[in-house]
C-alpha positions as a Markdown table, in Angstrom:
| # | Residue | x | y | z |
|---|---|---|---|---|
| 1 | Unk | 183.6 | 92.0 | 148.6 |
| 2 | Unk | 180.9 | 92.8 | 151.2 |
| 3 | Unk | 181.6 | 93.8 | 154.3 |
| 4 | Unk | 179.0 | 93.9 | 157.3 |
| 5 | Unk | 178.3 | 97.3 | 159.7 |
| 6 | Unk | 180.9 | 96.3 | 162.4 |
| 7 | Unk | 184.2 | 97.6 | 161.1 |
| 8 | Unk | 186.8 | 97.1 | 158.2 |
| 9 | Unk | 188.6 | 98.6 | 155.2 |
| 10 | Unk | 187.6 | 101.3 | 152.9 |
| 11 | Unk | 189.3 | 102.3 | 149.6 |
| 12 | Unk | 187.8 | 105.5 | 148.0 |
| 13 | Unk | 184.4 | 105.4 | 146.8 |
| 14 | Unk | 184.3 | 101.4 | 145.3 |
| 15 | Unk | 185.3 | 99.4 | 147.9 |
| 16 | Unk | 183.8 | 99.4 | 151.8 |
| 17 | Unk | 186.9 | 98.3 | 153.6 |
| 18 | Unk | 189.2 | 101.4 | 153.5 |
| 19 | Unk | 189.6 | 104.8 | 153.5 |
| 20 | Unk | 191.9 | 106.5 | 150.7 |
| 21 | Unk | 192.7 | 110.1 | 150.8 |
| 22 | Unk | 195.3 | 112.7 | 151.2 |
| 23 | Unk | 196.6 | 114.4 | 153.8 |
| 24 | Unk | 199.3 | 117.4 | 154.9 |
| 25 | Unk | 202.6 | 115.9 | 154.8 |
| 26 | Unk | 204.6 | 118.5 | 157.5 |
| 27 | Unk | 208.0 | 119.8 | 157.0 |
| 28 | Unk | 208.5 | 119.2 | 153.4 |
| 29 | Unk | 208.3 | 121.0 | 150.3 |
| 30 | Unk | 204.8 | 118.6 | 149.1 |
| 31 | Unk | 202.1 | 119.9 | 150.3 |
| 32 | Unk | 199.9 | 117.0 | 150.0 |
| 33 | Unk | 200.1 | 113.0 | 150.1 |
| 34 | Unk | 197.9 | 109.7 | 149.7 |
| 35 | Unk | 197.3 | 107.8 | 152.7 |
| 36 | Unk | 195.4 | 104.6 | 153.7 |
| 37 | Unk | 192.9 | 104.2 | 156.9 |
| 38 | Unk | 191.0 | 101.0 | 158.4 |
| 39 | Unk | 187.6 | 101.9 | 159.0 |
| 40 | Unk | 187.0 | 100.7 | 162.8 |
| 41 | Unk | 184.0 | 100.1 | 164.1 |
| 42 | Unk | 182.3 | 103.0 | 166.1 |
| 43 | Unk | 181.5 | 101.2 | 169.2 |
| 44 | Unk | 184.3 | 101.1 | 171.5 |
| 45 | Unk | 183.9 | 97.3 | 172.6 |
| 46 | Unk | 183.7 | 96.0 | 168.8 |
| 47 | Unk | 186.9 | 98.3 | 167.9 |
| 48 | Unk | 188.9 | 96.9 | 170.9 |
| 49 | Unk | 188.0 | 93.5 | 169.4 |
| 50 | Unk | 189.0 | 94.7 | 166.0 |
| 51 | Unk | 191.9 | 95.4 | 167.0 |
| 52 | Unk | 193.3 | 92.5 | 169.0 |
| 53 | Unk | 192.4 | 90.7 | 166.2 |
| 54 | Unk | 194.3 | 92.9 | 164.1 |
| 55 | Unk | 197.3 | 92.6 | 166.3 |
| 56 | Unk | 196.7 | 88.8 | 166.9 |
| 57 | Unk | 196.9 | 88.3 | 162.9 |
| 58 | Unk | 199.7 | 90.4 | 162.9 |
| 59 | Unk | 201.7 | 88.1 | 165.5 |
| 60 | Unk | 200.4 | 85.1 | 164.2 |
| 61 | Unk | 201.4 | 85.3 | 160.5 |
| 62 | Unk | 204.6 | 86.3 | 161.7 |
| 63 | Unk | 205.1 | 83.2 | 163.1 |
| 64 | Unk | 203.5 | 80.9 | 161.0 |
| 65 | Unk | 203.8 | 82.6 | 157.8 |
| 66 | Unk | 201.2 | 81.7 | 155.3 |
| 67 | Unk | 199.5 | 79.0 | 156.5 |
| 68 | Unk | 198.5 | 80.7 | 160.3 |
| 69 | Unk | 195.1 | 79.9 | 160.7 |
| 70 | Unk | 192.0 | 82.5 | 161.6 |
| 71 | Unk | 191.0 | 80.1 | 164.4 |
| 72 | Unk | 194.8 | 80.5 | 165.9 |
| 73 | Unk | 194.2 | 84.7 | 165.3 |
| 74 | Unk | 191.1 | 84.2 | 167.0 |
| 75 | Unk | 192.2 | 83.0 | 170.1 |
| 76 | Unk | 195.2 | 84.8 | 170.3 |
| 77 | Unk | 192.8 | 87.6 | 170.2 |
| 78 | Unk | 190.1 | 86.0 | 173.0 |
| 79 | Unk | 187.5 | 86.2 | 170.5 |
| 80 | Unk | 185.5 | 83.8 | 169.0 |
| 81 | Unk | 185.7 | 82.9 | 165.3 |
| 82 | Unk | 182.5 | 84.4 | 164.8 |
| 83 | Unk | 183.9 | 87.7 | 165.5 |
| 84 | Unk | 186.7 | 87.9 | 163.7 |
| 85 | Unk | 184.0 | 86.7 | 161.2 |
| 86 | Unk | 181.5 | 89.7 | 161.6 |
| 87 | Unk | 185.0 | 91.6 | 161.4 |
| 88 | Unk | 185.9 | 89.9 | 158.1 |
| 89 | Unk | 183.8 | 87.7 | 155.9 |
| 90 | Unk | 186.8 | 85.9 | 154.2 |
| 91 | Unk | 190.3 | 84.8 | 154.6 |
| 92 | Unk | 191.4 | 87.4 | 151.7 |
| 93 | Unk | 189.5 | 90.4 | 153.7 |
| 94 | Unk | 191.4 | 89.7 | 156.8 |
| 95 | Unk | 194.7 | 89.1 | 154.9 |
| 96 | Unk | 193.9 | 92.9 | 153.4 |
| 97 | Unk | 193.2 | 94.1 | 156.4 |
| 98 | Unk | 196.8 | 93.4 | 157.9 |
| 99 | Unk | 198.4 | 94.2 | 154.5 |
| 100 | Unk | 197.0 | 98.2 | 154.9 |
| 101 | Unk | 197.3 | 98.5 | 158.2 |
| 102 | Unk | 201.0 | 97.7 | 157.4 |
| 103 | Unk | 200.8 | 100.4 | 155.1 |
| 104 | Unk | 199.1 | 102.7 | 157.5 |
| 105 | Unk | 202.0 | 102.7 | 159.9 |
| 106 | Unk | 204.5 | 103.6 | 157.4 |
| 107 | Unk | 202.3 | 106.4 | 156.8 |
| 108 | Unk | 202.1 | 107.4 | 160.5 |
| 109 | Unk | 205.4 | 106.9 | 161.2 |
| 110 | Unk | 206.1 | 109.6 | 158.2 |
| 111 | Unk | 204.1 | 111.9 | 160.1 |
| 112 | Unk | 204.9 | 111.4 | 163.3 |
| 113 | Unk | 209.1 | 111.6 | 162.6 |
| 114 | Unk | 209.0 | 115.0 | 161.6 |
| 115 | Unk | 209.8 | 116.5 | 165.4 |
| 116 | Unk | 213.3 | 114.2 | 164.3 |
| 117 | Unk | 216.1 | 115.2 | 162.6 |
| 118 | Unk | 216.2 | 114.8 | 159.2 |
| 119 | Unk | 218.5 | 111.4 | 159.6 |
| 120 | Unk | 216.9 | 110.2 | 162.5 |
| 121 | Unk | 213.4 | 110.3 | 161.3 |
| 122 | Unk | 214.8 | 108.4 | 158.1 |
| 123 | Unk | 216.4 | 105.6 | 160.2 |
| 124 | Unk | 212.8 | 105.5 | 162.0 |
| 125 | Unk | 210.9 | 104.9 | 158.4 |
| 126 | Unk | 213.6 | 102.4 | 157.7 |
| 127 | Unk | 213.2 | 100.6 | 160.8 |
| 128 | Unk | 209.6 | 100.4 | 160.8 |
| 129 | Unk | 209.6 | 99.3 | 156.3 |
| 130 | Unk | 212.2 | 96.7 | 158.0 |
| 131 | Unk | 209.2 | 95.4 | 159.6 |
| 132 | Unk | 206.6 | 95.6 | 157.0 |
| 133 | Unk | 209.1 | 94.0 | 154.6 |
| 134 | Unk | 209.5 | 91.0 | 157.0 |
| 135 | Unk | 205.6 | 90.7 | 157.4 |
| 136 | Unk | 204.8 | 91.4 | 153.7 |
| 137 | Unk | 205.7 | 87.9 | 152.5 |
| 138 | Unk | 203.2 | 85.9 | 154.4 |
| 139 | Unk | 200.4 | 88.5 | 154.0 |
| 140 | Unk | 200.8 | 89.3 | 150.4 |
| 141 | Unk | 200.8 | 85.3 | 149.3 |
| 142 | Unk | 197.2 | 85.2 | 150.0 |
| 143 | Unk | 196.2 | 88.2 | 148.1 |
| 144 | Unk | 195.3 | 89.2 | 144.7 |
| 145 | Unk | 199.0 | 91.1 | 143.3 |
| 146 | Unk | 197.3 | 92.5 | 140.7 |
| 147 | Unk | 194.5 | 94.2 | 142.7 |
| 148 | Unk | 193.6 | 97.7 | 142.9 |
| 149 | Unk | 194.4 | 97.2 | 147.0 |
| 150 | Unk | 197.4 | 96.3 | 146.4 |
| 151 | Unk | 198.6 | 99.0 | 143.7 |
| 152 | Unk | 197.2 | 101.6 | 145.9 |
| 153 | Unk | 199.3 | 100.3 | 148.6 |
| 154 | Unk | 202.3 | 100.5 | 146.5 |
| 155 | Unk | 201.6 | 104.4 | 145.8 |
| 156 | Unk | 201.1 | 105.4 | 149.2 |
| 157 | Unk | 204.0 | 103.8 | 151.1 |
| 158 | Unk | 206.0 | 105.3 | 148.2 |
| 159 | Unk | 204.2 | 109.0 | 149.2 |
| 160 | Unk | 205.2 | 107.9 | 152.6 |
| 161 | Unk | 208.6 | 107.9 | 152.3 |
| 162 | Unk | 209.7 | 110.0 | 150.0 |
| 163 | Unk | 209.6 | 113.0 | 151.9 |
| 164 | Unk | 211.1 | 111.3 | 154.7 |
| 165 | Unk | 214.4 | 110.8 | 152.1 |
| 166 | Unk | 213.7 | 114.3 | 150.6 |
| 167 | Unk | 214.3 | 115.6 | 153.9 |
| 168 | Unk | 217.2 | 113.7 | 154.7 |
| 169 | Unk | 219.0 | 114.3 | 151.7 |
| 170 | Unk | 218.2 | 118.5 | 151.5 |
| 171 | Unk | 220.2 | 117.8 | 155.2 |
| 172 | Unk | 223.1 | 115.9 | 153.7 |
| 173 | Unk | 222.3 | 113.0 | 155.8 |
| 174 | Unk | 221.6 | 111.0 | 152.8 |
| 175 | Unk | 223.4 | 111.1 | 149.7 |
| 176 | Unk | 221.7 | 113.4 | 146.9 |
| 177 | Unk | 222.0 | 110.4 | 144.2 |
| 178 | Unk | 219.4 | 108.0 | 145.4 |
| 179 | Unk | 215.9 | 107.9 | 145.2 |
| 180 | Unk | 213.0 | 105.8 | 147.3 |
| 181 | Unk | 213.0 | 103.0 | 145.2 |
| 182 | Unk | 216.6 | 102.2 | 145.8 |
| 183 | Unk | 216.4 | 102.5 | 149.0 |
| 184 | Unk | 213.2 | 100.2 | 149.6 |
| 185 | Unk | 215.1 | 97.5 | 147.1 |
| 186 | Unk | 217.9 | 97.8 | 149.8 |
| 187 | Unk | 215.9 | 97.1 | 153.0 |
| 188 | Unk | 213.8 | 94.8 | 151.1 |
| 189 | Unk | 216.9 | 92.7 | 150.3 |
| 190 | Unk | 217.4 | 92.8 | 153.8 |
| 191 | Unk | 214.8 | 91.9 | 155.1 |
| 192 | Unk | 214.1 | 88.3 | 153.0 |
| 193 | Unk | 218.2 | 87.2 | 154.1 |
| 194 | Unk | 218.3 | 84.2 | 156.9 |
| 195 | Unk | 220.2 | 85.9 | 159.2 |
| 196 | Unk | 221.5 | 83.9 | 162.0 |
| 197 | Unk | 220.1 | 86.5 | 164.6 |
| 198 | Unk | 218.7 | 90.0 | 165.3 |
| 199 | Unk | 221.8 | 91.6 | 165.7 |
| 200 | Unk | 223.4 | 90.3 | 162.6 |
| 201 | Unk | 220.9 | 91.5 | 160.3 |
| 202 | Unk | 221.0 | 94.9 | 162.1 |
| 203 | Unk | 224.8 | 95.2 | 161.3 |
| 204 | Unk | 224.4 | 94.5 | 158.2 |
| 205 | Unk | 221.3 | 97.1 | 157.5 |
| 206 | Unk | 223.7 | 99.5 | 159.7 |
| 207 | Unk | 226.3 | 98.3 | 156.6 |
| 208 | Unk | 224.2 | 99.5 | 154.0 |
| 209 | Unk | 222.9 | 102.7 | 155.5 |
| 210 | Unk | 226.4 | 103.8 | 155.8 |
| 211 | Unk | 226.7 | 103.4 | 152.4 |
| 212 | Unk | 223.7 | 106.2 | 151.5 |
| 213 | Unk | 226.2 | 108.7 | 153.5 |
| 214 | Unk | 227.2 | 111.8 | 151.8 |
């Protein structure tokens, strides 16, 4: 993919939408982690517009699932097509775009939980993968599985909430016998249920996080 001067991903040196690097994971006994950046434009009207649109998509494929259109994420945004466009040349660029910015709040909210206590900054990872796991259907139906996006991806929100467990667990707020991928499997089960509200599928998450007690 090619991507014009405005703004966008970048994955390490082979692709120009994203950044990937690693960073200083605080309070935890890894020093270091992978994480995943949008490259926004520079100019502070084109990243305001770069980011409604981000947020517009974000709504709109909520809603509408696979089939939202970009003219719908336009407008939602108060852009015209052509922006979003300029923004990102194809359907797939935009649909990548949403997919790691997922990814990059995981990562954030990693960071920004350790002032917490070790159990409440897990319950605030697992509240915000709640989300990305409800989003992640519609996004990830348009996208290439197999693609080195989409594997990186995989690595990094596993970096990102690892320590967060790690943490939790080293405070016996989690029990010692679990690792991330069983939890993620749990909230990802979760998350694809047809609940018949909000508040049902928040007992029942509340159900299964009493079952990773000590």
């Amino acid at each position: 993919m090619h991507h014009s001067s405005g703004g966008g991903l970048r994955f390490a040196s082979r692709s120009p939408y994203f950044s990937f690097r690693f960073r200083k994971t605080p309070n935890v006994s890894v020093d270091i982690a992978p994480t995943i950046t949008l490259q926004r434009p520079q100019r502070a009207d084109a990243r305001r517009n770069f980011d409604a649109l981000l947020e517009a998509g974000r709504a709109a494929f909520a809603e509408n699932g696979s089939e939202a259109s970009l003219e719908d994420v336009a407008r939602r945004a108060g852009v015209g097509i052509g922006t979003l466009y300029r923004n990102f040349p194809t359907r797939e660029a935009f649909l990548e775009a949403l997919y790691v910015e997922e990814i990059a709040a995981l990562v954030r909210v990693s960071d920004e939980s350790a002032s917490l206590e070790p159990g409440e900054a897990f319950r605030a990872w697992i509240d915000r993968f709640l989300e990305y796991a409800k989003n992640k259907k519609a996004l990830i139906e348009g996208l290439n599985r197999e693609s080195d996006t989409l594997k990186q991806c995989r690595v990094v929100m596993y970096a990102a909430g690892e320590p967060v467990l790690k943490r939790a667990q080293a405070a016996e707020a989690i029990r010692a016998d679990v690792d991330i991928q069983d939890v993620l499997f749990m909230v990802s089960g979760i998350a694809g249920v047809a609940f018949t509200d909000d508040a049902q599928r928040e007992r029942v998450l509340q159900l299964a996080l009493d079952g990773l007690r000590p």
